[in-house]
C-alpha positions in Angstrom: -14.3 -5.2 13.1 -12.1 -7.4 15.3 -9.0 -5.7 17.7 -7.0 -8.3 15.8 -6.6 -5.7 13.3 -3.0 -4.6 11.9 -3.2 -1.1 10.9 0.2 0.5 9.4 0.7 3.8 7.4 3.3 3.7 4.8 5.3 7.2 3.4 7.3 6.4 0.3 9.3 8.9 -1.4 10.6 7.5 -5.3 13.2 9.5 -7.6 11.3 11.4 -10.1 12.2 9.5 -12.7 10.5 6.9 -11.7 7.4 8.6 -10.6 5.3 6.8 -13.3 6.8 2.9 -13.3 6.3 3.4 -9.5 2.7 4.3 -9.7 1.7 1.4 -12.4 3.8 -1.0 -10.1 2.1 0.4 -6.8 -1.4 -0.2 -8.4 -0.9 -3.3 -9.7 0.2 -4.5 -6.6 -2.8 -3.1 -4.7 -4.9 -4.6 -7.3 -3.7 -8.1 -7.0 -3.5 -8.0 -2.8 -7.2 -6.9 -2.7 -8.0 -10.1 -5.5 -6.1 -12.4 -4.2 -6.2 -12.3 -0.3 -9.0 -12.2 2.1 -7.1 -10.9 4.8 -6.9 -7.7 3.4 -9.1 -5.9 4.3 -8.3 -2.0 2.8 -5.5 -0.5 0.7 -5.2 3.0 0.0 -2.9 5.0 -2.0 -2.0 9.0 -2.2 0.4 10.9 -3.5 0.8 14.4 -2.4 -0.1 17.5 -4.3 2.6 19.5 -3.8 5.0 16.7 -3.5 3.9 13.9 -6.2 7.1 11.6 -5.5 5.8 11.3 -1.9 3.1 8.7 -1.6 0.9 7.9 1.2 -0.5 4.1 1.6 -2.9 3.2 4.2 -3.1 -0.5 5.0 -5.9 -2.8 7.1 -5.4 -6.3 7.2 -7.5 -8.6 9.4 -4.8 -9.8 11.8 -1.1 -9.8 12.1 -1.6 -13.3 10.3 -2.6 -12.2 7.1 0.0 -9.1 7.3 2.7 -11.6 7.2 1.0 -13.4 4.9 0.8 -10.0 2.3 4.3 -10.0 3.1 5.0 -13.4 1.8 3.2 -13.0 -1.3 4.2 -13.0 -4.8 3.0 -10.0 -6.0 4.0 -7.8 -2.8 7.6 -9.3 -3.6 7.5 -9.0 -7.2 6.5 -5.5 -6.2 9.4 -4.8 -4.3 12.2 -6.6 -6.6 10.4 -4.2 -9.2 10.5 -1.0 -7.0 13.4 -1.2 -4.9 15.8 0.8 -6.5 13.0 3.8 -7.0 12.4 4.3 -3.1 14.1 6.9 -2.3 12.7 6.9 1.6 10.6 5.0 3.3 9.0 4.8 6.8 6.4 2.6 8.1 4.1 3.1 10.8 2.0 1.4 13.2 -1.5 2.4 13.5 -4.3 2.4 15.8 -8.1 3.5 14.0 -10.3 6.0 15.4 -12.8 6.2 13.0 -13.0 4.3 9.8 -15.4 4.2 7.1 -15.6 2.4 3.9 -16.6 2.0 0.7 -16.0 0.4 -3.0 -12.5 -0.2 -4.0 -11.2 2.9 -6.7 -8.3 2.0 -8.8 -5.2 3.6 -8.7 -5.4 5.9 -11.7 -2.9 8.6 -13.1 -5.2 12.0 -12.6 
């Protein structure tokens, strides 16, 4: 993998009523950015046990190019019109990988 990398951790907290559009929306939008653009290169999505309104995403993209580019796209912003008044909190972080495996794609699913 190239240092180019942009590596950011997302923690999103939604209102509980919205706990279920905001999961559909969230995997649809993972979905499409994995289709649709080369330049990302993982997405990964968690909620937390003991906290199911507060998701985790993890996000690899090839360079701070195709970031922006996510960014720009129509189904990251159709994403956020669709989710914006659910978010409750949200924080984003820069990243820097240690150790990073992979492996095939999982769809967001509702357990």
């Amino acid at each position: 993998m190239s240092d180019n990398r942009v590596i950011r951790m997302a923690e999103i907290e939604v209102g509980p009523d919205f706990l279920d559009d905001h999961k559909r929306f969230l995997g649809e939008e993972i979905d499409l950015s994995l289709e649709r653009e080369p330049g990302v290169l993982r997405l990964e999505a968690v909620s937390l046990r003991e906290a199911p309104c507060q998701f985790r995403l993890l996000e690899v993209y090839a360079n701070q190019a195709a970031y922006e580019n996510h960014l720009q796209s129509e189904h990251f912003l159709t994403y956020k019109a669709r989710t914006s008044h659910m978010v409750v909190s949200l924080r984003l972080l820069d990243a820097v990988a240690l150790r990073m495996t992979s492996s095939s794609p999982q769809k967001l699913t509702n357990p």
